[in-house]
N, C-alpha and C positions, 0 to 999 in steps of 0.2 A: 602234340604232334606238329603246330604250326609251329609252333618257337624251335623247332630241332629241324624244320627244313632252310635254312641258309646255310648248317652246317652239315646237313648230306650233300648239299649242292656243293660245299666246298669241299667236301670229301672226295667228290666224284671226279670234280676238277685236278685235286692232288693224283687222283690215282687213274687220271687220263696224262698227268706231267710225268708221273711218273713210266707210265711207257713210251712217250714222248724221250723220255734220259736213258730208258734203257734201249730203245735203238740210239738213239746219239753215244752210249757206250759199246753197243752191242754189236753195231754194221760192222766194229772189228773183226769180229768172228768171224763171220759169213766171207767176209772180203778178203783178209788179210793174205790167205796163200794165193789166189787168182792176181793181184794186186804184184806178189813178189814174182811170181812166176810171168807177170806181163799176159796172162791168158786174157786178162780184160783191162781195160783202161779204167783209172779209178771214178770216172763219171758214171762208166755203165755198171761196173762192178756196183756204184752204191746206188743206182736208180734199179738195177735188176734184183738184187737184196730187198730193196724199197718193196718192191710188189711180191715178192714173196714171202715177207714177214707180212703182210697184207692178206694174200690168201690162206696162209698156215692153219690159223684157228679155224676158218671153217671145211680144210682137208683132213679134220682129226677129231677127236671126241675134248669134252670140257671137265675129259677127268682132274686134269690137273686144277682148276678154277678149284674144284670141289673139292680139292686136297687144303688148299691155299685158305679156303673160307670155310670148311668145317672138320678138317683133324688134325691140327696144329694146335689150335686155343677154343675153347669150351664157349658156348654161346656166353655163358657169363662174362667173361675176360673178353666179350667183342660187343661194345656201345659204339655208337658214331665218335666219341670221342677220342676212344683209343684205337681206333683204326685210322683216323685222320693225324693222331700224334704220329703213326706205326708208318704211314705212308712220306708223311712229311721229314722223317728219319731216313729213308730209303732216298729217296730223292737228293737230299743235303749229302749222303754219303755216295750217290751214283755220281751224281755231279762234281763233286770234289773229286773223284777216284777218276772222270775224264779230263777235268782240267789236270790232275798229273800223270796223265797216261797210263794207267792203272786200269786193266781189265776186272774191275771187280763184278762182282757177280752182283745184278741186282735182284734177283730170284731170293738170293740167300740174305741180304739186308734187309727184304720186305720181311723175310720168316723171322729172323732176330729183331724186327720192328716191332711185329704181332707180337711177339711173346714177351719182351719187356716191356708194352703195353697194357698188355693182358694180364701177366703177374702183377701189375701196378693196382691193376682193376680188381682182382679177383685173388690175388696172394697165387702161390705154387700151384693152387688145386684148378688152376683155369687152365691150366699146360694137361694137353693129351697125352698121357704117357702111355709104350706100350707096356704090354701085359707083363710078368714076371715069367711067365713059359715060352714067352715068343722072343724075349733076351736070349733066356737060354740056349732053345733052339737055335739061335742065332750064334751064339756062341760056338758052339758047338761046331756048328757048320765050317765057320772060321777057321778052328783048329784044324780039324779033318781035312779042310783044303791045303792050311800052312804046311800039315806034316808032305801031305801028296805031294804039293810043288815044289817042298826045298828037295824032296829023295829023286824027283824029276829032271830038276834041273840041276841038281847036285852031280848026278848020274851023267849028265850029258856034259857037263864042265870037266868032268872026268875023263873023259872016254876022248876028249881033243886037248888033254892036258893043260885044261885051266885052272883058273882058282874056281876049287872046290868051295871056299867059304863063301863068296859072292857069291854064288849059285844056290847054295843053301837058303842064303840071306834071301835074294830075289824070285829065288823060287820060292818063298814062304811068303812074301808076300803077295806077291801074285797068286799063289791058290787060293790065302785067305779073302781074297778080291774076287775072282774070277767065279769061285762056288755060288757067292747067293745068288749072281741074272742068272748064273747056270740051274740051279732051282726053280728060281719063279722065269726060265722059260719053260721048266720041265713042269710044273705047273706043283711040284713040292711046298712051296714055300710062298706066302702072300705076305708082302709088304707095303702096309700106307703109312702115310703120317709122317712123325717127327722120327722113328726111327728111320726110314725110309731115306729120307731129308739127308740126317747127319753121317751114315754109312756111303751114302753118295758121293759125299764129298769126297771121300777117301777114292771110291770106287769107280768113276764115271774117269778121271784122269788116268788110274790104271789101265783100264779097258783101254783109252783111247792110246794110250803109247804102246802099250802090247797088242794091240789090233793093226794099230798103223805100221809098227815094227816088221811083222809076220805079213804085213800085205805088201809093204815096201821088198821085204826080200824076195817074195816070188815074183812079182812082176820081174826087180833086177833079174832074177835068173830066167825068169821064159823069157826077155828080151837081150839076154847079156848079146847076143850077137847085132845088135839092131844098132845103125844108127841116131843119134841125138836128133837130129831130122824129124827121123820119121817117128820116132818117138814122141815128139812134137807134137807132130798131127795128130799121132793117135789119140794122145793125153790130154792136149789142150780141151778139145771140144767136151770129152769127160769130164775134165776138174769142172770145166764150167756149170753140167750137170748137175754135179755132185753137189757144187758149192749152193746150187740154187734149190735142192731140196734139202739141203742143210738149213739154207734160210727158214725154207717152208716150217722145218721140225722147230727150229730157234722161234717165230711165230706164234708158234701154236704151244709150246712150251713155257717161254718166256713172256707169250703177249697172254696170255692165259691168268698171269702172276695178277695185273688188273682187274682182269674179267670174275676174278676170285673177290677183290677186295671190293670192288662197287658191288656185286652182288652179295656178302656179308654186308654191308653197309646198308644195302635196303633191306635187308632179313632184319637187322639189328636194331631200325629205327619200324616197323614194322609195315614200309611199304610192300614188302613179299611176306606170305607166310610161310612158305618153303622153297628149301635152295635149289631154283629153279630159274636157270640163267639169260637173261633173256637177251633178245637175238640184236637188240639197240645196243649193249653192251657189250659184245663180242665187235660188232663192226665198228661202233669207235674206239677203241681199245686199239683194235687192228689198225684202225687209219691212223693214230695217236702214234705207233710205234714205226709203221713204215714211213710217217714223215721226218720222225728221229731218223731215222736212218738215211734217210736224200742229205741230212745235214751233216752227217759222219762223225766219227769221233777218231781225227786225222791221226792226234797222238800216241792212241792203241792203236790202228791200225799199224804205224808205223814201228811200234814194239813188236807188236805180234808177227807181223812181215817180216824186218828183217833182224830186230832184235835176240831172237832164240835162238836161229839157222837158216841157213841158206836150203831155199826149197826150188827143188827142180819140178819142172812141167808133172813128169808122172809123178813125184812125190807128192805135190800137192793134190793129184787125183788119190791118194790111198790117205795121205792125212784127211780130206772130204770127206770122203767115202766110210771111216772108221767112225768118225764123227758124226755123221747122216745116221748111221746106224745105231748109235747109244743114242740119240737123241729121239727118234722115231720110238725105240723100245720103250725106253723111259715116259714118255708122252703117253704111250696107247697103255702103260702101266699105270698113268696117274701120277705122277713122281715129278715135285715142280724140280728140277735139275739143273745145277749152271750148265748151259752150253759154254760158258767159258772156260771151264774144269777140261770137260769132254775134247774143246777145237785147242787147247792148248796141249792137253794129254797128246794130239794124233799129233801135232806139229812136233814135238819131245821124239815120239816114235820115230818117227818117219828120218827124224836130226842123228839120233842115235845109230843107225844101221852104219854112220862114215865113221864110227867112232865117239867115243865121250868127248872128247876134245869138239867135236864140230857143233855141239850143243853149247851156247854162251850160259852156263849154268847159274851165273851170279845174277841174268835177268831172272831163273827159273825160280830160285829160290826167294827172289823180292816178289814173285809172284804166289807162290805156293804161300808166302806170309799174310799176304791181305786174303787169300781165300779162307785159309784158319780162324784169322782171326774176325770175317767177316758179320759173324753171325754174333759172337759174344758183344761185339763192340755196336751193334744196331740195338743188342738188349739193352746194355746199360745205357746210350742213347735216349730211347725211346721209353724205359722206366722213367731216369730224371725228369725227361722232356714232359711227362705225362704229368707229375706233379707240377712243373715248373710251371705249365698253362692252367690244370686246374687253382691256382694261388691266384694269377692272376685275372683268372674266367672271375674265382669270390671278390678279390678288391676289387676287378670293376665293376 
């Protein structure tokens, strides 16, 4: 036990750096439409994100920690040693992905950390898989939504004389999306863990463009008579709202992803005997992540502001707002979730409503590439990385 405490200590340190880089990637989010829209100056925009990724975690529950450090990788596949490979993986690829302005998700690095760690530790049978009846279900679901949303919106592309096959197309995926939080709000359907994790991916950016979409058009229409003025006033003080319980949710979410791996870390070297998260680690965590954030990560910001679309005062209250709400959900579900999937999904929405053209799509899809490939490229990372330090843990 004494020879394995320098490296929980530096474990704890990794995985206080690491919410340290995901605010310094992440204050994107939170800021980036307030920021385009001028609703706040980028000093207060990142000092008032700063305290809100600060209070998050303790305005919410520590479901997520307990997603993060016990149903993803099996107590076997989690020693101090490959949690501190897993964290030091996440880190090297957060930081990389802000020094090239790259909203990458560090939520999703950590989990593809753990599990090519883990598999390293323990081979395939350390990875929590879910059950064989709860795929299916799953499956299942998926269809029944795909069919509902393509004859949905296929119907309605009809009836205004559009393309029928787009609508089929979009409306197929959008049902297969929109079914499962439709369930597990109906309380149908429980989802933790790893499948949870990888359905989100897909899922949370849906949500967020077909949320912000449908909130962007009715605003336009109960305001179409309204001046941009007064529009203004109404909006601004809103987005600002929004954006700052947006923080809160990203906080509690995201800062959460830490408060996971230091408390596996003391399960695993056996300073805890159960996952039982204690209240030192939730508050530096927090402080760890809102000082990332005072520091910014100017270059995402500056992709996600103005690189997507041009975002008006109220747009940026429905792109918030779409986003506050998958974040929230997800959170009080347990579901560690990019909030970069999610604020990037509502910014697409909200860009969408002036047309496809006023979406810069060629940012969209260098972005939709690093979120795919986020997780597989932190496994093979973090397997080699795992050998590569035990070789040299034996020669020296």
């Amino acid at each position: 036990m004494t020879g394995m405490d320098p490296l929980i200590l530096f474990g704890i340190i990794l995985a206080l750096a690491l919410s340290f880089v995901n605010g310094l990637n992440d204050a994107a989010h939170s800021i980036a439409t307030v920021v385009a829209t001028k609703a706040l100056s980028p000093v207060k925009a990142v000092f008032s994100t700063a305290c809100c990724n600060l209070i998050g975690p303790f305005l919410f529950t520590t479901a997520v920690a307990a997603t993060v450090g016990t149903a993803i990788v099996s107590r076997s596949g989690l020693t101090p040693l490959s949690i501190v490979v897993a964290t030091g993986t996440a880190i090297i690829l957060v930081f990389a992905a802000t020094r090239a302005g790259i909203p990458l998700s560090s939520s999703n690095a950590m989990i593809g950390g753990l599990l090519g760690a883990g598999i390293a530790v323990g081979g395939l049978s350390a990875v929590i898989l879910p059950g064989t009846s709860l795929l299916i279900e799953v499956i299942g679901m998926g269809i029944t939504g795909a069919v509902a949303g393509s004859i949905m919106l296929g119907l309605f592309m009809a009836s205004f004389h559009e393309d029928i096959r787009l609508g089929i197309l979009l409306g197929a995926i959008c049902g297969a999306a929109l079914i499962i939080p439709a369930e597990m709000l109906l309380g149908a359907l429980r989802l933790t863990g790893l499948l949870a994790i990888v359905l989100f991916i897909f899922i949370s950016p849906i949500i967020g463009v077909v949320g912000a979409f449908i909130f962007d058009i009715i605003i336009s229409h109960l305001f179409r008579h309204s001046r941009q003025d007064r529009m203004k006033r109404i909006f601004q003080p809103l987005h600002v709202l929004a954006c700052l319980i947006q923080a809160s949710a990203h906080g509690a979410n995201d800062g959460q992803i830490a408060v996971g791996v230091i408390t596996a870390l003391l399960v695993s070297s056996g300073v805890l005997i159960a996952f039982d998260v204690p209240v030192w680690v939730i508050l530096t965590s927090a402080l760890a992540i809102g000082l990332g954030t005072c520091f910014g990560g100017w270059r995402v910001v500056d992709k996600m502001a103005k690189g997507i679309t041009k975002i008006r005062p109220y747009q940026g209250f429905c792109a918030a707002t779409a986003s506050s709400a998958i974040l929230v959900s997800v959170t009080l579900w347990g579901i560690p979730v990019s909030s970069t999937h999610a604020i990037n999904g509502a910014i697409i929405g909200v860009g969408a409503t002036r047309g496809k053209n006023a979406v810069q799509w060629r940012v969209v899809r260098e972005m939709m590439m690093a979120w795919v490939i986020t997780i597989p490229l932190a496994m093979v990372v973090a397997y080699t990385g795992y050998f590569i330090v035990t070789f040299f843990l034996i020669a020296v």
